[in-house]
MARMI-682604 format. One record per residue (C-alpha): residue in three letters; x, y, z. Coordinates in steps of 0.05 Angstrom, whole numbers, plus 5000, padded with zeros to 4 digits. Layout:
// residues N
ALAXYZ...
// end
This chain:
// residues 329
UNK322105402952UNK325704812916UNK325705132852UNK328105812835UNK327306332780UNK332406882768UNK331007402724UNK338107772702UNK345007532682UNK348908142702UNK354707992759UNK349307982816UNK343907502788UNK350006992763UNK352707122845UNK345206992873UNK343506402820UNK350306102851UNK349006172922UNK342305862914UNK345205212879UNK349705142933UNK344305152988UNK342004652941UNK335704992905UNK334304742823UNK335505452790UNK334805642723UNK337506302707UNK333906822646UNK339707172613UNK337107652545UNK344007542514UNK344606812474UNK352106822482UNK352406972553UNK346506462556UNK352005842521UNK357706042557UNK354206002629UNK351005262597UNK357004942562UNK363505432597UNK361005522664UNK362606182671UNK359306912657UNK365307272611UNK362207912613UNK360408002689UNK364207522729UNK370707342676UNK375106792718UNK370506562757UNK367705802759UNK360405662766UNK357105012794UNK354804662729UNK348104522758UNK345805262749UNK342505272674UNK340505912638UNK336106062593UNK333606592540UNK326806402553UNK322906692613UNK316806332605UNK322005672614UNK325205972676UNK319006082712UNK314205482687UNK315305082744UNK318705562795UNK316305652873UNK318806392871UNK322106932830UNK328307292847UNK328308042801UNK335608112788UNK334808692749UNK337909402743UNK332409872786UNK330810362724UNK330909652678UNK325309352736UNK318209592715UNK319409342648UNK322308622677UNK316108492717UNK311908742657UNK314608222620UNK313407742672UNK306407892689UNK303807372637UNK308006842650UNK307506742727UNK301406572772UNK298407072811UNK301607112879UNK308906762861UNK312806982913UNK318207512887UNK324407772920UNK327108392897UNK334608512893UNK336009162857UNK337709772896UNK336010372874UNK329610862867UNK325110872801UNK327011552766UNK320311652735UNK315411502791UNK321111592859UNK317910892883UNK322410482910UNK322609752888UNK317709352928UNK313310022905UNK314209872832UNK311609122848UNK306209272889UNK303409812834UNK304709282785UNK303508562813UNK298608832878UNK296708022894UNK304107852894UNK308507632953UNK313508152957UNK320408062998UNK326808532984UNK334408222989UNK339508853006UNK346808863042UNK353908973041UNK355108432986UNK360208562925UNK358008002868UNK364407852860UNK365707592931UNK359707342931UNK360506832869UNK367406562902UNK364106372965UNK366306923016UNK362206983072UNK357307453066UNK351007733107UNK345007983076UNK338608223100UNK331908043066UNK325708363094UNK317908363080UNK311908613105UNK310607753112UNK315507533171UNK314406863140UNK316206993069UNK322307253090UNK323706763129UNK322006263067UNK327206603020UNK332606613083UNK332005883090UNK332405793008UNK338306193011UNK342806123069UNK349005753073UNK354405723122UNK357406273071UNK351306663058UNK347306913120UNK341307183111UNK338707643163UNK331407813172UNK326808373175UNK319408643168UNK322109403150UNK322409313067UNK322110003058UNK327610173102UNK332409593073UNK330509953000UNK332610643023UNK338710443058UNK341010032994UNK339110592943UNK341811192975UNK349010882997UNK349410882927UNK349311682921UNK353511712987UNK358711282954UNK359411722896UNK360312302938UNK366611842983UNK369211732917UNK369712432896UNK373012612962UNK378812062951UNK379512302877UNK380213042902UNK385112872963UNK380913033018UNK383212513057UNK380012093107UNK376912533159UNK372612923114UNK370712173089UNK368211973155UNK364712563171UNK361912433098UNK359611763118UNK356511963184UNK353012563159UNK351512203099UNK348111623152UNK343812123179UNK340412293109UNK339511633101UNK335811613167UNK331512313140UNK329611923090UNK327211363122UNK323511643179UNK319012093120UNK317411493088UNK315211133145UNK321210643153UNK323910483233UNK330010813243UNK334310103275UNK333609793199UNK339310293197UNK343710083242UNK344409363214UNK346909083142UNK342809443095UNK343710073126UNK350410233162UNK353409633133UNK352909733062UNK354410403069UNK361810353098UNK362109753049UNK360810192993UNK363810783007UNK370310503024UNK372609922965UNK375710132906UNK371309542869UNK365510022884UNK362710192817UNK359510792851UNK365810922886UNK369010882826UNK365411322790UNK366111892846UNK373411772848UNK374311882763UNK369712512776UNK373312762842UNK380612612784UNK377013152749UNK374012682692UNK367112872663UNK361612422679UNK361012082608UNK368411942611UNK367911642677UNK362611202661UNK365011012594UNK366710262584UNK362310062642UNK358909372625UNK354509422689UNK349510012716UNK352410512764UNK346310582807UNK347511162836UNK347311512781UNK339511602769UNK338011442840UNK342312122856UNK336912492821UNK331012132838UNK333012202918UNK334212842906UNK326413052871UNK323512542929UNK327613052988UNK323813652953UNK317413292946UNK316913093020UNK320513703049UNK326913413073UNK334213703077UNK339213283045UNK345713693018UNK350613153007UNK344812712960UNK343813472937UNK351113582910UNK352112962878UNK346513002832UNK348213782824UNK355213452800UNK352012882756UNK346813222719UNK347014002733UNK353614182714UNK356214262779UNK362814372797UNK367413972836UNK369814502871UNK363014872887UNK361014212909UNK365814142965UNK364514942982UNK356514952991UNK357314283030UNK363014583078UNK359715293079UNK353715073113UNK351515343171UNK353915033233UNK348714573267UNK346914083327UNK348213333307
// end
């Protein structure tokens, strides 16, 4: 994997595109907007997504996604998860069969409730399908912080391929064979973070945040075990560690959207201005049809998307979640 593809300019591809030059990959980088295209060429430096900070010059973008992924060894998706069926669609015709792809969205498909690796497979069935997830803000990311990730297929070799293309003394890449339960834990602490949000923004204070957070952990875990995932994936990064990263940093954009709601702002003017997708969002209801459809209790995913796209209250919220019936942890 000496040449890499990465499909999306938004403030995570730029991040990923930059940690792969630096562990010293050829990267070209598809951006659909022509400006954001010459200022990452001829400025080094994404404006829009990642204002201030410097990228190597080595990492090239491009409007042109046959270009990007001529001559490339595999594919990284850097793509917005409701934006991702249409992404590979327009790749399908431009890439060999069996390209190796690594999926780095989190979230679950609104229309379908497949999960990203589920999209692919339905799509692209003879491709080589790995999934990057973890506690990683872009920003952080981009600068060089150090960082751990986990990237995980069904193919203990491909992920250890895209680990090794990856890693840098600032950028760990951890391993796993539990895709599906590395997608679940990165969509739903998404939801969960919404919901810490709106308990900062309506002064709950910290210890109904960390039972949040724990309780919150075990639908996570609900979810997994129905879809077949092992229940350690979420102990580690993509899982626990994402989660208390998420629902703890103010430069959450899920956070902050559950704070400006918890403030008692609407959820148009709490997303309003936002240049990049709050994933949470349409994952809230998405989780929330994929509980009913496999029979599974999950309140706290319940009440967020009750508040997002059901009218709910903030304050019948908090009541149905601590009205409910006491119970065995």
């Amino acid at each position: 994997m000496k040449r890499l593809a990465v499909i999306g300019g938004g403030a995570w591809g730029t991040a990923l595109a930059s940690v792969a030059v630096r562990a010293g990959r050829q990267i070209v980088l598809w951006v659909r907007d022509p400006k954001l295209v010459a200022a990452v060429n001829q400025r080094h430096e994404n404006p829009l997504y990642l204002p201030g900070i410097a990228l190597d010059p080595a990492l090239a973008a491009t409007t042109d996604a046959a270009a990007a992924t001529a001559a490339a060894d595999a594919v990284l998706i850097v793509v917005p998860a409701q934006f991702l069926r249409g992404a590979l669609t327009m790749l399908m015709p431009l890439m060999p069969a069996g390209l190796p792809l690594l999926l780095c969205a989190k979230g679950i498909e609104a229309e379908s409730l497949q999960t990203m690796s589920e999209v692919a497979a339905e799509l692209m069935p003879e491709a080589a399908i790995a999934v990057l997830s973890g506690p990683s803000f872009a920003a952080e990311v981009a600068r060089g912080l150090p960082t751990a990730v986990t990237i995980a297929s069904a193919d203990p070799a491909l992920a250890r391929a895209f680990a090794a293309a990856l890693g840098t003394a600032r950028f760990r890449p951890y391993t796993s064979n539990d895709p599906l339960g590395v997608e679940i834990g990165g969509a739903l602490k998404n939801v969960l973070a919404i919901a810490c949000g709106i308990i900062e923004g309506h002064g709950l204070g910290n210890n109904a945040r960390a039972a949040l957070i724990t309780r919150g952990l075990a639908e996570m875990i609900r979810l997994g075990l129905a879809k077949g995932a092992q229940p350690e994936t979420f102990r580690g990064l993509s899982g626990l560690g994402d989660l208390v990263l998420t629902c703890t940093a103010a430069q959450s954009r899920n956070y902050a959207l559950g704070l400006a709601l918890g403030q008692g702002k609407s959820s148009a003017q709490a997303l309003a201005g936002s240049r990049s997708v709050v994933e949470g969002v349409a994952t809230a209801a998405a989780v929330a049809r994929l509980a009913g459809r496999l029979g599974i209790e999950m309140p706290i995913t319940a009440a967020v998307d009750g508040v997002l796209h059901h009218g709910m209250a903030i304050e019948v919220m908090i009541d149905a979640l601590l009205s409910r019936p006491y119970r065995s942890e």
